[in-house]
FIDRENPA-227191 format. One record per atom (N, C-alpha, C): x, y, z; residue number from 1; atom name; residue in three letters. Coordinates in pm, whole numbers. Example, Ala and Ser with C-alpha at 12.3 -4.5 7.8 and 13.67 -1.06 7.14 Angstrom:
2
u 1319 v -569 w 780 n 1 atom N res ALA
u 1230 v -450 w 780 n 1 atom CA res ALA
u 1320 v -330 w 780 n 1 atom C res ALA
u 1285 v -225 w 708 n 2 atom N res SER
u 1367 v -106 w 714 n 2 atom CA res SER
u 1290 v 3 w 787 n 2 atom C res SER
//
This chain:
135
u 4719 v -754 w -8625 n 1 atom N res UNK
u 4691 v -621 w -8675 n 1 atom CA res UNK
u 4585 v -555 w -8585 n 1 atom C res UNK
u 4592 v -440 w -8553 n 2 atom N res UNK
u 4513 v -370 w -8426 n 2 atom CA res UNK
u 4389 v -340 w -8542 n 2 atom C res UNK
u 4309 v -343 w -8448 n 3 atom N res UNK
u 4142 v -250 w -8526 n 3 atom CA res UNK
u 4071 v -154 w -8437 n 3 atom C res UNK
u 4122 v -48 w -8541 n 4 atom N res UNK
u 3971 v 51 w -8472 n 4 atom CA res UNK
u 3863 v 19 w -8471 n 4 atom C res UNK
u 3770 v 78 w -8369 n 5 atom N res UNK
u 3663 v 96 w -8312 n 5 atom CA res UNK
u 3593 v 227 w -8308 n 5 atom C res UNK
u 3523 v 232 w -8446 n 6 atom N res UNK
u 3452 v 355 w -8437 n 6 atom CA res UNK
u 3329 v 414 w -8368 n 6 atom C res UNK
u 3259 v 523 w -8333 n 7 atom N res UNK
u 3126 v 519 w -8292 n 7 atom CA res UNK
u 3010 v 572 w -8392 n 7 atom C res UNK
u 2920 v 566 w -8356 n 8 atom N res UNK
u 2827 v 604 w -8486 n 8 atom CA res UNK
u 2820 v 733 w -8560 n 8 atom C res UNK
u 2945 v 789 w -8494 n 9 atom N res UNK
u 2985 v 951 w -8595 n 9 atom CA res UNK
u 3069 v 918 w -8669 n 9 atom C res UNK
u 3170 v 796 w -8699 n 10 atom N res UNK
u 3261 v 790 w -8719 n 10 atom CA res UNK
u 3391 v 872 w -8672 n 10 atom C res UNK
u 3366 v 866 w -8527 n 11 atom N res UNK
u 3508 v 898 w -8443 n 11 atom CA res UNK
u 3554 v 817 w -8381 n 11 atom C res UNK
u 3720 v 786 w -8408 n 12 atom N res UNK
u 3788 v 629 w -8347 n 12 atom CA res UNK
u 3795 v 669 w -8221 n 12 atom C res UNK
u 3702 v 565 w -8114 n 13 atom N res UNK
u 3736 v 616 w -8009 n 13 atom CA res UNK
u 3820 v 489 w -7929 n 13 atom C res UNK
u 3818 v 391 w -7973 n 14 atom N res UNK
u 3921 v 264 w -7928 n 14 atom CA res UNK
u 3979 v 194 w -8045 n 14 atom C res UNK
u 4050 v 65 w -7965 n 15 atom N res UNK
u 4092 v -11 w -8071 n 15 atom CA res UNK
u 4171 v -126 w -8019 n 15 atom C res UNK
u 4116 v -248 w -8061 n 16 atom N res UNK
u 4166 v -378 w -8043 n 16 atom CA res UNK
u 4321 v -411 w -8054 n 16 atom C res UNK
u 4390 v -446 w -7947 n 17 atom N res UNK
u 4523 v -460 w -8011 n 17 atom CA res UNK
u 4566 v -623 w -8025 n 17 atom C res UNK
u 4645 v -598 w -8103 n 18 atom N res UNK
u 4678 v -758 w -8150 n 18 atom CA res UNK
u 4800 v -828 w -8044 n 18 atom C res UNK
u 4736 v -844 w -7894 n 19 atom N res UNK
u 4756 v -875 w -7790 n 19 atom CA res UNK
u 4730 v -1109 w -7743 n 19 atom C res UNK
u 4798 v -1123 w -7665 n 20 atom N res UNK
u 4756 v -1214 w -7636 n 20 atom CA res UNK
u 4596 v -1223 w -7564 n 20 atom C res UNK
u 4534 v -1186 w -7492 n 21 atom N res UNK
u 4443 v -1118 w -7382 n 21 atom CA res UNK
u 4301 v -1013 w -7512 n 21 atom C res UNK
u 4357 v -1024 w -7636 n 22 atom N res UNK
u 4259 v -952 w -7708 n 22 atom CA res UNK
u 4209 v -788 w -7687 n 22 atom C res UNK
u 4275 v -711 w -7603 n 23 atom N res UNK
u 4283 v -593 w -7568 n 23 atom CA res UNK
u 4237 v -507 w -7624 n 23 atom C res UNK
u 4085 v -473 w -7522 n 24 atom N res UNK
u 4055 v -299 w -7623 n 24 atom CA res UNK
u 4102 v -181 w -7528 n 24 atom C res UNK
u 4183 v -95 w -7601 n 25 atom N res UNK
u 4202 v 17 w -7556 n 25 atom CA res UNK
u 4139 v 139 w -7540 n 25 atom C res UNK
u 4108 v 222 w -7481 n 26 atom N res UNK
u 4057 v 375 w -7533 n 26 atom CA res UNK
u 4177 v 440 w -7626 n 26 atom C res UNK
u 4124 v 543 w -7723 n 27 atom N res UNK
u 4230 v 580 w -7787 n 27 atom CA res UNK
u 4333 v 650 w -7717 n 27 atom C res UNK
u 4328 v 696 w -7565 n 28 atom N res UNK
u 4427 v 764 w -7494 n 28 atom CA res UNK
u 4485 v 704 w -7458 n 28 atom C res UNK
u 4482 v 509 w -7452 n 29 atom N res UNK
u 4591 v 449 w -7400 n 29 atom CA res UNK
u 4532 v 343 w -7283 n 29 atom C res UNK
u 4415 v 345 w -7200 n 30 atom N res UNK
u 4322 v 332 w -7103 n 30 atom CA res UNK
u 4354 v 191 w -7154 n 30 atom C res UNK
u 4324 v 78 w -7094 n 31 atom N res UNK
u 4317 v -95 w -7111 n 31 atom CA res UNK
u 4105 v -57 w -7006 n 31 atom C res UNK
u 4014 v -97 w -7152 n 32 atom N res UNK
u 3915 v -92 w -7063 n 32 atom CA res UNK
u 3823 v -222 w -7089 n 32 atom C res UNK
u 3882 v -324 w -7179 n 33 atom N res UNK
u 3768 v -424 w -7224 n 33 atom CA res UNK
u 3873 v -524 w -7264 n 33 atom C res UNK
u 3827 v -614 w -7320 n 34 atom N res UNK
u 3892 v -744 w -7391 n 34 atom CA res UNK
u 3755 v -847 w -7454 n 34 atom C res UNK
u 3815 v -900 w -7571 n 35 atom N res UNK
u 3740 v -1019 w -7655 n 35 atom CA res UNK
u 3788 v -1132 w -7617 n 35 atom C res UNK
u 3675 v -1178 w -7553 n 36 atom N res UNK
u 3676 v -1308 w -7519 n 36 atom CA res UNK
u 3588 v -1416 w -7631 n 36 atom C res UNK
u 3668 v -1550 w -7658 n 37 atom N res UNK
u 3625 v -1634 w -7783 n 37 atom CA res UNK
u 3561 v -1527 w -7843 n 37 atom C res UNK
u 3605 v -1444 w -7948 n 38 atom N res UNK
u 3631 v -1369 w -8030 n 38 atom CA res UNK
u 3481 v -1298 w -8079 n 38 atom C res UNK
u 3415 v -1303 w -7976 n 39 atom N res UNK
u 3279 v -1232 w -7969 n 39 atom CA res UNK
u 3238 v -1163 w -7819 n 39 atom C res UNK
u 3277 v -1205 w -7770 n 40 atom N res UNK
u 3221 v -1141 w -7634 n 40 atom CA res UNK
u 3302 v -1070 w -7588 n 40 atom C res UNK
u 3224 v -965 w -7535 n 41 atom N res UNK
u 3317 v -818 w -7450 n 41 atom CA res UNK
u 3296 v -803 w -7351 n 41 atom C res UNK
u 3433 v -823 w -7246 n 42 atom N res UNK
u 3426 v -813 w -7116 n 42 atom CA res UNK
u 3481 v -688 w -7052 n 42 atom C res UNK
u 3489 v -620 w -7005 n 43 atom N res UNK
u 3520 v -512 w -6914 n 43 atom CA res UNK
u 3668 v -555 w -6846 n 43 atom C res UNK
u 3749 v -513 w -6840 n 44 atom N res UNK
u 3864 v -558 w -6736 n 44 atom CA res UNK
u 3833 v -599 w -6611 n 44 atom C res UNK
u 3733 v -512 w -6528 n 45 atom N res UNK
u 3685 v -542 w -6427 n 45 atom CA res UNK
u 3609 v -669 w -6420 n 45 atom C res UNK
u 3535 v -742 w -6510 n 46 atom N res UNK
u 3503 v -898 w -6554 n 46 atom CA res UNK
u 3350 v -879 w -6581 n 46 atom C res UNK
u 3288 v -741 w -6572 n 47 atom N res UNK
u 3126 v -712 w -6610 n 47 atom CA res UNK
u 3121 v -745 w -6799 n 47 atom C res UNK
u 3038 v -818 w -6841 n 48 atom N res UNK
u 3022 v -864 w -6951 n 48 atom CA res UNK
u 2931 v -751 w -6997 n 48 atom C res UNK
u 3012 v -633 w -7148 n 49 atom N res UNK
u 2908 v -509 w -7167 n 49 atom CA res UNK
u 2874 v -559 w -7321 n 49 atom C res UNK
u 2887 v -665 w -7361 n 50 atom N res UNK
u 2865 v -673 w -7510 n 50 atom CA res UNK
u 2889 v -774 w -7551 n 50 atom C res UNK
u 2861 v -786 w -7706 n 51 atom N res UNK
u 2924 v -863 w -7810 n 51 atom CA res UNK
u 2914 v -769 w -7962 n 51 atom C res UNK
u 3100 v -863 w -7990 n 52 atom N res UNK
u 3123 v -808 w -8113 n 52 atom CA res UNK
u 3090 v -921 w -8219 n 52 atom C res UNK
u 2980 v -917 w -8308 n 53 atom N res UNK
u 3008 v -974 w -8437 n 53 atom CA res UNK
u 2971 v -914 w -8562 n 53 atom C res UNK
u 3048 v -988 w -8663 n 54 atom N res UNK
u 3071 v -897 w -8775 n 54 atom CA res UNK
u 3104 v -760 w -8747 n 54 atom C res UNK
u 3204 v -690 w -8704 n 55 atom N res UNK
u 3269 v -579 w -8724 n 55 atom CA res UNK
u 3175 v -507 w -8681 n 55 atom C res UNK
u 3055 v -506 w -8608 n 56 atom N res UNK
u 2970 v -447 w -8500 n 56 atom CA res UNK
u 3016 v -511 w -8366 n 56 atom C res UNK
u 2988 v -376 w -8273 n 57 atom N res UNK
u 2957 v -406 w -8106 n 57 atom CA res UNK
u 2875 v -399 w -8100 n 57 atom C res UNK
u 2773 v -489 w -8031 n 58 atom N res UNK
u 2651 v -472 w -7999 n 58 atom CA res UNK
u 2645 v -488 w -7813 n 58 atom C res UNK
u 2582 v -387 w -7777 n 59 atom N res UNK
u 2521 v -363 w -7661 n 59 atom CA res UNK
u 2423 v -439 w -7571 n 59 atom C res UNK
u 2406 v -434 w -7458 n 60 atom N res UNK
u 2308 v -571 w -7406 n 60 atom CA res UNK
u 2189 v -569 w -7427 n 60 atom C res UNK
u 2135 v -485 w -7465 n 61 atom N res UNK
u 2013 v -486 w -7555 n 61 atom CA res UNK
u 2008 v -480 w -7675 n 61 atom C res UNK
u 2127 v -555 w -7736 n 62 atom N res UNK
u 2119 v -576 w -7891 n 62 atom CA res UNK
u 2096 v -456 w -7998 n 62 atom C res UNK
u 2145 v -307 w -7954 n 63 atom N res UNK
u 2160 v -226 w -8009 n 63 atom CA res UNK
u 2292 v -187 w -8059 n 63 atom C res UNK
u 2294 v -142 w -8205 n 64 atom N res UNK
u 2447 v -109 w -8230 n 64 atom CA res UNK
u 2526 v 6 w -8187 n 64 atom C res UNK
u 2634 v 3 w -8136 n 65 atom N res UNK
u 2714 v 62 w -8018 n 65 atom CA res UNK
u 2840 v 162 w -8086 n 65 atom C res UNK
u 2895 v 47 w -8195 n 66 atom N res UNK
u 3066 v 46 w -8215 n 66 atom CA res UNK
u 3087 v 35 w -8336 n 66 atom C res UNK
u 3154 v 31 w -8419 n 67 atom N res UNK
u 3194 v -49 w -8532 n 67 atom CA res UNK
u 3353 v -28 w -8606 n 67 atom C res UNK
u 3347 v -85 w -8723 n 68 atom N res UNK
u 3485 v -112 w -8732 n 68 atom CA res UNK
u 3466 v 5 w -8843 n 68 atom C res UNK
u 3619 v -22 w -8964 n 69 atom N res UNK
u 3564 v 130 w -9061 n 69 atom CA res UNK
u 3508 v 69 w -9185 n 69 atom C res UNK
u 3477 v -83 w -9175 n 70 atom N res UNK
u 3421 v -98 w -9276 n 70 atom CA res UNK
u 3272 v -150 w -9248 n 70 atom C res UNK
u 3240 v -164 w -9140 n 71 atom N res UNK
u 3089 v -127 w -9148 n 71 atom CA res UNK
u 3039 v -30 w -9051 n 71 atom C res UNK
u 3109 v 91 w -9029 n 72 atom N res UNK
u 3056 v 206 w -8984 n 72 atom CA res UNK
u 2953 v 251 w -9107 n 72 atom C res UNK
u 2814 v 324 w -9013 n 73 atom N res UNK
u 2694 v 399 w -9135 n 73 atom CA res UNK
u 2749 v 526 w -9196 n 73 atom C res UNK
u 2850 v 550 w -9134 n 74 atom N res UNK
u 2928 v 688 w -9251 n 74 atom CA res UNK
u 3028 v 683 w -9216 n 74 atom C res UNK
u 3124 v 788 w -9320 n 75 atom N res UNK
u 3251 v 775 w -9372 n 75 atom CA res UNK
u 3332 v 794 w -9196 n 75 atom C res UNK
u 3420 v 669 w -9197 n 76 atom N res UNK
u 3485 v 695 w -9037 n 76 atom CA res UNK
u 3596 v 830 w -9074 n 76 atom C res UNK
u 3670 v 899 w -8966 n 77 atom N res UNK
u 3747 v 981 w -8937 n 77 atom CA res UNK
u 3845 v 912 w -8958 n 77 atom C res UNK
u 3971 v 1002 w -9008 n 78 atom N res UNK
u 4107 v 928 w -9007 n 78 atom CA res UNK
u 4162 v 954 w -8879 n 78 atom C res UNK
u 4220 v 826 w -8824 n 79 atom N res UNK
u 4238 v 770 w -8688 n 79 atom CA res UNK
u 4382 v 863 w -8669 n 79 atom C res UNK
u 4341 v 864 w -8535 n 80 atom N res UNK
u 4491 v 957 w -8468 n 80 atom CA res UNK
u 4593 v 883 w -8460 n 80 atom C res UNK
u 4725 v 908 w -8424 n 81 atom N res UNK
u 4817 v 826 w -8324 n 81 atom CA res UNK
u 4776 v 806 w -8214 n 81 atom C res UNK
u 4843 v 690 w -8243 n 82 atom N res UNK
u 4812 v 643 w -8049 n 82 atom CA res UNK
u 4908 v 671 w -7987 n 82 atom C res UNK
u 4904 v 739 w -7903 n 83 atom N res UNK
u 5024 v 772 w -7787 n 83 atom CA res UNK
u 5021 v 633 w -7731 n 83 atom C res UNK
u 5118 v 600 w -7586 n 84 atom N res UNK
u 5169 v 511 w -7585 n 84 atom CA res UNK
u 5081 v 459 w -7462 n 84 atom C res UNK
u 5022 v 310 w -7463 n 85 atom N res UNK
u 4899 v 234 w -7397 n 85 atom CA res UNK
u 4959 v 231 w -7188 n 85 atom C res UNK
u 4871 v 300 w -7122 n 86 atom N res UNK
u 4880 v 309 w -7032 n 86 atom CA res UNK
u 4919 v 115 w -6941 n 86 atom C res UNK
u 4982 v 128 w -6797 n 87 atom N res UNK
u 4991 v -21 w -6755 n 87 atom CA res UNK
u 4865 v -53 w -6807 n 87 atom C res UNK
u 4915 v -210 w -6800 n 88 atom N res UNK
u 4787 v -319 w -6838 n 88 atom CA res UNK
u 4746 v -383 w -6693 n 88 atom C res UNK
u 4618 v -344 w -6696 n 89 atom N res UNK
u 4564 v -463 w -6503 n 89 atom CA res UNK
u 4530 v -560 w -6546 n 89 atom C res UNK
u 4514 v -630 w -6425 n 90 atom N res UNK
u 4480 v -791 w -6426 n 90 atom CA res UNK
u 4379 v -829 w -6482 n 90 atom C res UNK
u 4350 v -895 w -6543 n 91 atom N res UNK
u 4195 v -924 w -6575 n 91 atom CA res UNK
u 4125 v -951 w -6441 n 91 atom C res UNK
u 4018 v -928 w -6397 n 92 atom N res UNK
u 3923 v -964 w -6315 n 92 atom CA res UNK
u 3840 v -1110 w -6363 n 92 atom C res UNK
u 3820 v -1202 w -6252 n 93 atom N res UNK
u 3697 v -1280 w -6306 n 93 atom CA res UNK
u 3576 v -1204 w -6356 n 93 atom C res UNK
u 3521 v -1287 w -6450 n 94 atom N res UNK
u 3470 v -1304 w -6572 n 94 atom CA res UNK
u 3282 v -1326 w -6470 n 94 atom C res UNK
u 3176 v -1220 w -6512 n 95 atom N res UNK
u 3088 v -1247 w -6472 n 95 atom CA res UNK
u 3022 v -1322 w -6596 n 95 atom C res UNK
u 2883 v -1382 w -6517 n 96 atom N res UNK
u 2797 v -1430 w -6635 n 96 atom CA res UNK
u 2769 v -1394 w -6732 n 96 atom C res UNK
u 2832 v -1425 w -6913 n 97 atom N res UNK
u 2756 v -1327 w -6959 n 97 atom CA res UNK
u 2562 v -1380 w -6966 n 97 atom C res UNK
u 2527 v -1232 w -7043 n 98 atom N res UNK
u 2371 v -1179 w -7078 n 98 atom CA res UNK
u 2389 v -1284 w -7185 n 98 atom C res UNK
u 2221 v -1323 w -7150 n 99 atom N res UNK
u 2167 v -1398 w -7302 n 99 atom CA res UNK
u 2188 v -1303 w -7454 n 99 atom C res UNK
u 2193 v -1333 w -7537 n 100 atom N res UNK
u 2201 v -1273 w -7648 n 100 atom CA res UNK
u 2073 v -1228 w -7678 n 100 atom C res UNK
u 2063 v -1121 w -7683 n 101 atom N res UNK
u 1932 v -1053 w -7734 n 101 atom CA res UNK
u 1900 v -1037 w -7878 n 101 atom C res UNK
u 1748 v -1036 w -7951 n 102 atom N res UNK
u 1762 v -1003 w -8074 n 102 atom CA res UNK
u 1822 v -867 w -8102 n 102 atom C res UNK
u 1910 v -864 w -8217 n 103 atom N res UNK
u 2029 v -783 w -8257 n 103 atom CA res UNK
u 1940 v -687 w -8342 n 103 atom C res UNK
u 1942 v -564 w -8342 n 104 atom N res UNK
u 1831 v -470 w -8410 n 104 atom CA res UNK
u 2005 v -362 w -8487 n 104 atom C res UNK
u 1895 v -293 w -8567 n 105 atom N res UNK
u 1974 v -178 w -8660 n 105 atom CA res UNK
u 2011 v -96 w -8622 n 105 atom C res UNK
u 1875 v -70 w -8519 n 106 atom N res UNK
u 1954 v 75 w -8421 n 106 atom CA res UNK
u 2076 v 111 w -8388 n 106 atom C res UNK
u 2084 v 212 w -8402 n 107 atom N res UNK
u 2204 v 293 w -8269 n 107 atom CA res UNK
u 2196 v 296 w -8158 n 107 atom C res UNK
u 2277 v 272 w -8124 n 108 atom N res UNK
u 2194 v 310 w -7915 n 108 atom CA res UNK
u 2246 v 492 w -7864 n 108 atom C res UNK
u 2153 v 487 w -7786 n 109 atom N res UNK
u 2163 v 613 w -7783 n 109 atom CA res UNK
u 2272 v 651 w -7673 n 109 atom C res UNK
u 2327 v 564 w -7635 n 110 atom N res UNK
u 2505 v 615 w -7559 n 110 atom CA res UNK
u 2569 v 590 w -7642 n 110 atom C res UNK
u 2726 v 690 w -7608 n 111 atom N res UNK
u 2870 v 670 w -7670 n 111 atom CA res UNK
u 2891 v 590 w -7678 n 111 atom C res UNK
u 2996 v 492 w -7743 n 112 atom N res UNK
u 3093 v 409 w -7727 n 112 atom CA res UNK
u 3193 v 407 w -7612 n 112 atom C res UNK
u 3222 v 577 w -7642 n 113 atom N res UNK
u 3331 v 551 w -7466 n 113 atom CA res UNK
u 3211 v 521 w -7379 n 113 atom C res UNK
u 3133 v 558 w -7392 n 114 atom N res UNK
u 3066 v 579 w -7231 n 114 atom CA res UNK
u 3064 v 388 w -7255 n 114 atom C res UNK
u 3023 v 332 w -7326 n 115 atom N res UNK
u 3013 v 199 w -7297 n 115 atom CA res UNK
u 3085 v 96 w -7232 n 115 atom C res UNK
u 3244 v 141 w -7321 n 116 atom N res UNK
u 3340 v 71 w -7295 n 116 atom CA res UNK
u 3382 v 134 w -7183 n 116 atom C res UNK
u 3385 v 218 w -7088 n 117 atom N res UNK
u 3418 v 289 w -6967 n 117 atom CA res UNK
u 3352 v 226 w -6840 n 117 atom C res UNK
u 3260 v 149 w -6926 n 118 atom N res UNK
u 3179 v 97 w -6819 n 118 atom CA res UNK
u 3276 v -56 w -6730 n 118 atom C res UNK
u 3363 v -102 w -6825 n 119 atom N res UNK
u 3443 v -197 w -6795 n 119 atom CA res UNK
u 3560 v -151 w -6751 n 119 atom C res UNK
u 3617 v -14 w -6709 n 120 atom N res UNK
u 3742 v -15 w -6656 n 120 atom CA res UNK
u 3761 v -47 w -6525 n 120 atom C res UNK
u 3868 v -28 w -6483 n 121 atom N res UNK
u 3888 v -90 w -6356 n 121 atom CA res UNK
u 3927 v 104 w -6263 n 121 atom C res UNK
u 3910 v 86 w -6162 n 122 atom N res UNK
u 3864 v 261 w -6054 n 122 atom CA res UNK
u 4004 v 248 w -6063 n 122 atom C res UNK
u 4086 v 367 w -6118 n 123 atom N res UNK
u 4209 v 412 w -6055 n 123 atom CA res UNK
u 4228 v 543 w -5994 n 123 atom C res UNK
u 4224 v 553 w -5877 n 124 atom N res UNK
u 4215 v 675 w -5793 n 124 atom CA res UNK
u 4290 v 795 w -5814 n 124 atom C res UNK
u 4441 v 723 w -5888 n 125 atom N res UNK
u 4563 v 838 w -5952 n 125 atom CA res UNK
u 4503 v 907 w -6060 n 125 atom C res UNK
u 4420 v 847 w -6119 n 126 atom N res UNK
u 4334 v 865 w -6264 n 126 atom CA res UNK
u 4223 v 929 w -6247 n 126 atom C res UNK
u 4201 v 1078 w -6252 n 127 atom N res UNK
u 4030 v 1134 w -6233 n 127 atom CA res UNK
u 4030 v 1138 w -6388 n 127 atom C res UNK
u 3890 v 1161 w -6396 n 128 atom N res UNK
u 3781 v 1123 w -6504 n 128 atom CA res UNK
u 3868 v 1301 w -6579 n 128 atom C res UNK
u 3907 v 1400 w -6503 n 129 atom N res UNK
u 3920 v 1483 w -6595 n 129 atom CA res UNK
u 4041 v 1464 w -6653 n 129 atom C res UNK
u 4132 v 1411 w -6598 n 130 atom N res UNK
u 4247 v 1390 w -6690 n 130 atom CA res UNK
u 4246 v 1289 w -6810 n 130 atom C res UNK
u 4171 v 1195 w -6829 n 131 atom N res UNK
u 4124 v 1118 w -6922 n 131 atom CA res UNK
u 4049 v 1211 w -7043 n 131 atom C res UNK
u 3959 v 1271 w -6989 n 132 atom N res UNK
u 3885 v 1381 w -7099 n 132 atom CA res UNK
u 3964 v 1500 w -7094 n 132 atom C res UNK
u 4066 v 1517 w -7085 n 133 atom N res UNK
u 4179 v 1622 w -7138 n 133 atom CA res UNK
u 4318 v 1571 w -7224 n 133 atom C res UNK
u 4305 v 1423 w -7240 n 134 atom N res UNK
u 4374 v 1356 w -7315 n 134 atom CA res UNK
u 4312 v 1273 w -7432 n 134 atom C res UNK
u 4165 v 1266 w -7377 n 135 atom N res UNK
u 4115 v 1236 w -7563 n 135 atom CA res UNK
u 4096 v 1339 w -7653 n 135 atom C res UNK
//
């Protein structure tokens, strides 16, 4: 079963698909992350930007990032369709992850996309404005 990924407005801006590879998508379709042993978030490109537990993302400074719709801090948005998930790339090796930091309440003060964007892989056919004219 796929899960959204809300941000701290409650707007779905990704979502886990029920993939072999653990696949997070952007909601436009983008392949920009994956769960690895079912807590750690890797970037496609193999940069380690997180961990998910309990239905939080948490950020490398242990700030909250993401969440699911049942522990988002307010009422999430009802989720769009997903148009249809752009190719899937290779996974990249896997960098070291970050020590686990103490996990705080906060919000962090970046997006969620901007987070998970941080793990895509450069596609040159792909500028940044056609992506933000399709979310």
């Amino acid at each position: 079963m796929e899960r959204a990924f809300f941000n701290k407005n409650g707007d779905a801006v990704a979502y886990l698909a029920d993939d072999y590879d653990s696949t997070i998508y952007m909601w436009h379709g983008q392949q920009v992350a994956y769960l690895y042993n079912e807590r750690l978030i890797y970037g496609v490109n193999g940069k380690h930007l997180g961990w998910y537990i309990d239905g939080i993302i948490f950020n490398n400074s242990g700030e909250r990032i993401g969440f699911t719709s049942s522990s988002c801090p307010i009422a999430p948005s009802i989720e769009p369709v997903k148009p249809k998930k752009f190719m899937k790339y290779e996974l990249q090796p896997r960098w070291k992850e970050n020590p686990l930091p103490k996990l705080k309440y906060t919000c962090a003060d970046a997006d969620l996309s901007e987070f998970l964007l941080a793990g895509e892989i450069y596609n040159p056919r792909r500028s940044k404005a056609t992506i933000k004219k399709t979310a």
